[in-house]
Backbone as a chain_set.jsonl record, in Angstrom:
{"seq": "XXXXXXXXXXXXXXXXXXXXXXXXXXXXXXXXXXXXXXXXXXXXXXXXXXXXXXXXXXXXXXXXXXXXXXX", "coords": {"N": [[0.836, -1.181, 0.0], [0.452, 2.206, -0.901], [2.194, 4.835, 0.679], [1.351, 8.052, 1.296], [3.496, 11.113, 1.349], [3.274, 14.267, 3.027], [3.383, 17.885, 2.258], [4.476, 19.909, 5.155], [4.049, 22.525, 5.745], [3.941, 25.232, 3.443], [6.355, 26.381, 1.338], [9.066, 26.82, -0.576], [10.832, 23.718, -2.317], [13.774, 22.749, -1.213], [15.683, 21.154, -1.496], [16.012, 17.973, -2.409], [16.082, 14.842, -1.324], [16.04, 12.015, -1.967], [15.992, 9.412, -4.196], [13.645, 8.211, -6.889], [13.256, 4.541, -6.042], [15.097, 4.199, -4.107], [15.823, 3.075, -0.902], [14.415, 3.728, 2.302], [14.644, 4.949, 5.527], [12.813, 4.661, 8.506], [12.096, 8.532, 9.802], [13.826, 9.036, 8.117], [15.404, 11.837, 6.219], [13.558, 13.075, 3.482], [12.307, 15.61, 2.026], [14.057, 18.613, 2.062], [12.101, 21.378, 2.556], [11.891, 24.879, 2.092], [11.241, 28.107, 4.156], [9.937, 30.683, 5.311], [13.108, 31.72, 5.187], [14.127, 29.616, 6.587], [14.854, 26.033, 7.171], [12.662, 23.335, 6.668], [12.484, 20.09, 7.185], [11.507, 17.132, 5.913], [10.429, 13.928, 6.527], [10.419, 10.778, 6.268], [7.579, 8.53, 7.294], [7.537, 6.162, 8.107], [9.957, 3.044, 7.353], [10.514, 2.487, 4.045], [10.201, 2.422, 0.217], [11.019, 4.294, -2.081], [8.447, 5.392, -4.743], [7.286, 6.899, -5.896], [8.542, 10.416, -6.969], [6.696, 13.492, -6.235], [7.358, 16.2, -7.18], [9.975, 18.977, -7.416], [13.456, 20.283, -7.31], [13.129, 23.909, -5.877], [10.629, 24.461, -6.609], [7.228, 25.679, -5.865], [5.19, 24.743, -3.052], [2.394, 23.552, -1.462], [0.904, 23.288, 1.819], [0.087, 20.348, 2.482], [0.365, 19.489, -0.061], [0.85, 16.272, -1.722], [4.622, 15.229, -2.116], [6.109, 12.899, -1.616], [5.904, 9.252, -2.568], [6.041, 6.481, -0.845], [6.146, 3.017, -0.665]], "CA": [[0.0, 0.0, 0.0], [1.356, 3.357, -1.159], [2.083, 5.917, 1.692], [1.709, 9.572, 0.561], [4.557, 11.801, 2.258], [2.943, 15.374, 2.648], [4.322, 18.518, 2.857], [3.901, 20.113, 6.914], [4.329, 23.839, 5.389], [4.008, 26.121, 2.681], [7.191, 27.028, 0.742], [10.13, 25.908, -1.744], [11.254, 22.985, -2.173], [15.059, 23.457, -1.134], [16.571, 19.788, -1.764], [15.465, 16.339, -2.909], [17.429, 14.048, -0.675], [16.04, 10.848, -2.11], [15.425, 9.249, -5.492], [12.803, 6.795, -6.848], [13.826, 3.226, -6.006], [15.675, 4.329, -2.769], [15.013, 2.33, 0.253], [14.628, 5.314, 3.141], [14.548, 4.045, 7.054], [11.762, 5.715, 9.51], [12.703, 9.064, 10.183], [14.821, 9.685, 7.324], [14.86, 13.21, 5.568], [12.813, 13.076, 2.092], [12.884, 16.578, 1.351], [13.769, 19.972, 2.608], [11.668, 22.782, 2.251], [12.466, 26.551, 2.612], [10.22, 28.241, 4.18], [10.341, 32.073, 5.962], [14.436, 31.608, 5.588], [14.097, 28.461, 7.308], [15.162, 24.792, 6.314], [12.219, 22.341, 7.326], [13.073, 18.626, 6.866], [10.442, 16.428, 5.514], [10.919, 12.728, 7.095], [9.531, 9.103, 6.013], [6.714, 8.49, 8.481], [8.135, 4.261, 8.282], [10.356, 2.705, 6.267], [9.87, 1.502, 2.611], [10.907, 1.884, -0.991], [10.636, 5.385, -2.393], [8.147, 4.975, -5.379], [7.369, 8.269, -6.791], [8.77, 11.74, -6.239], [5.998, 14.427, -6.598], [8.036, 17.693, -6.387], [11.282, 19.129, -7.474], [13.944, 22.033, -6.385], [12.773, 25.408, -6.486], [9.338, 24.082, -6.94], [6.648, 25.636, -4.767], [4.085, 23.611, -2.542], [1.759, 24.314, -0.134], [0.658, 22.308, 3.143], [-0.951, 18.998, 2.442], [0.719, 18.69, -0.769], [2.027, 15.147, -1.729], [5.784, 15.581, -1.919], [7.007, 11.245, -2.334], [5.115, 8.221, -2.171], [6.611, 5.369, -0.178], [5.398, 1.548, -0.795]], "C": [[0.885, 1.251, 0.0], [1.037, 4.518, 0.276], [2.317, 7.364, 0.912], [2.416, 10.448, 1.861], [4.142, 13.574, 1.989], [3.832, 16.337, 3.023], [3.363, 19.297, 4.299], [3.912, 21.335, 6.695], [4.133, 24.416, 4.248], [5.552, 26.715, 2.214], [7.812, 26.303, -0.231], [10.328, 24.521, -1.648], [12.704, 23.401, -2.515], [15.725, 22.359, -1.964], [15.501, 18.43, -1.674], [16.285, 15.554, -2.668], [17.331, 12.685, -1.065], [15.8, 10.829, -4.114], [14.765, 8.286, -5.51], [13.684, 5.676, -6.817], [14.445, 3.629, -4.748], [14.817, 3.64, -2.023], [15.473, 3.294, 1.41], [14.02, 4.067, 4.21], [13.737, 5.233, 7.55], [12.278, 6.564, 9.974], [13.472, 9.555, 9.258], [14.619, 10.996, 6.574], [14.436, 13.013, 4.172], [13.576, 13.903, 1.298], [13.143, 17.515, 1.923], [12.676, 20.971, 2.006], [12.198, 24.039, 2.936], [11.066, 27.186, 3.156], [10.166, 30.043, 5.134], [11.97, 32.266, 6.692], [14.597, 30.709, 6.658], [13.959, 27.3, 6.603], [14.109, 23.91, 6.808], [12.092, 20.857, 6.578], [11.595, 17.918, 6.473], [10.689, 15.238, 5.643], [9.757, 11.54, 6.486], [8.696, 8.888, 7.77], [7.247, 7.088, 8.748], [8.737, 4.158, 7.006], [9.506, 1.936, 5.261], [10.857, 2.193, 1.199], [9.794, 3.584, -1.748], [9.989, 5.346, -4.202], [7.912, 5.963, -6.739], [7.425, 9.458, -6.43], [7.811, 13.308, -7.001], [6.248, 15.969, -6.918], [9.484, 17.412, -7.219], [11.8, 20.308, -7.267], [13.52, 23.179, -7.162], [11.033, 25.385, -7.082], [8.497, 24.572, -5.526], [5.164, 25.207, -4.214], [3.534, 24.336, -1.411], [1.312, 23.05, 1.065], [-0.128, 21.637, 2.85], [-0.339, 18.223, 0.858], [1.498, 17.714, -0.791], [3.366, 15.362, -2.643], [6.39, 14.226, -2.222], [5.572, 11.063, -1.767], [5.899, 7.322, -1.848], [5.611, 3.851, -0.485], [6.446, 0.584, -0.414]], "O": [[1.868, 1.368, 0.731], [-0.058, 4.876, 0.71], [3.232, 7.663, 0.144], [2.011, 10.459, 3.023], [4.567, 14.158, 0.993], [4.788, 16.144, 3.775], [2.145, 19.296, 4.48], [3.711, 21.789, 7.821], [4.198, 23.374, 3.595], [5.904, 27.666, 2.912], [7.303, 25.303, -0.738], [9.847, 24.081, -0.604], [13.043, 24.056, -3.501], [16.273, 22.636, -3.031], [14.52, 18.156, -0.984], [17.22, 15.33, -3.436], [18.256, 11.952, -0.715], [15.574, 11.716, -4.938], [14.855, 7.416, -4.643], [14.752, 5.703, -7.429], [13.863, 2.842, -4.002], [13.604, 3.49, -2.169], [16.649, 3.639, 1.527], [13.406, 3.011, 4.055], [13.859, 6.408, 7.203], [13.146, 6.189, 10.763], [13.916, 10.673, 9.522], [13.439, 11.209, 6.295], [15.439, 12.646, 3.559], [14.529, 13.754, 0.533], [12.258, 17.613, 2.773], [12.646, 21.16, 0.79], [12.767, 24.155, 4.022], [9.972, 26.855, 2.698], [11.174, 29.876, 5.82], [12.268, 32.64, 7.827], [15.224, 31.075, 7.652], [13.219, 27.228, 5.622], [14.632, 23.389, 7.794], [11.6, 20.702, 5.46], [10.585, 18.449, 6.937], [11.438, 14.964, 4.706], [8.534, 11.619, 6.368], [9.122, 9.048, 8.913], [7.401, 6.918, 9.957], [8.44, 4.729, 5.957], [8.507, 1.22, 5.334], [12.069, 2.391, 1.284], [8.592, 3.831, -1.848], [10.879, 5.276, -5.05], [8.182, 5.878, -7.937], [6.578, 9.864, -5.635], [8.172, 13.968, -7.975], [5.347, 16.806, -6.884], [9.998, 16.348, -7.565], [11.115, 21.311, -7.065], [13.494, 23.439, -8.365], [10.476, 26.199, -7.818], [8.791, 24.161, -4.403], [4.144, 25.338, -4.891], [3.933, 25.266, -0.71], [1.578, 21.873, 0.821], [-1.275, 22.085, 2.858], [-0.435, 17.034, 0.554], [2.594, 17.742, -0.232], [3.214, 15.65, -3.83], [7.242, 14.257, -3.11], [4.711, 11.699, -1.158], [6.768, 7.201, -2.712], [4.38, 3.88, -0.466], [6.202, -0.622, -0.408]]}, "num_chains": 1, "name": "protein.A"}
């Protein structure tokens, strides 16, 4: 079952720390976002197998958007 990884904020996307096919451990950082000159980390809620990345840098998102999918 696919997990959708949202974003917790409103702003940039700073960095894309994973790629599809990566296997990410609970806790791990996804993506950064920028956000009022601030870096906020975007973490795998549980591990799994990074399936599709919704987002890329300099791309901007708002709160709730999906950001990866994990399966």
């Amino acid at each position: 079952m696919a997990i959708s990884v949202p974003a917790h904020i409103t702003g940039t996307v700073w960095k894309v720390e994973v790629k599809e096919g990566d296997e990410v451990a609970e806790g791990q950082v996804l993506v950064i976002i920028e956000s009022m000159k601030m870096e906020m980390p975007v973490e795998a809620p549980e591990a799994g197998k990074v399936t599709k990345i919704h987002c890329s840098e300099t791309q901007a998102v708002n709160e709730g958007d999906t950001l990866v999918e994990l399966g």
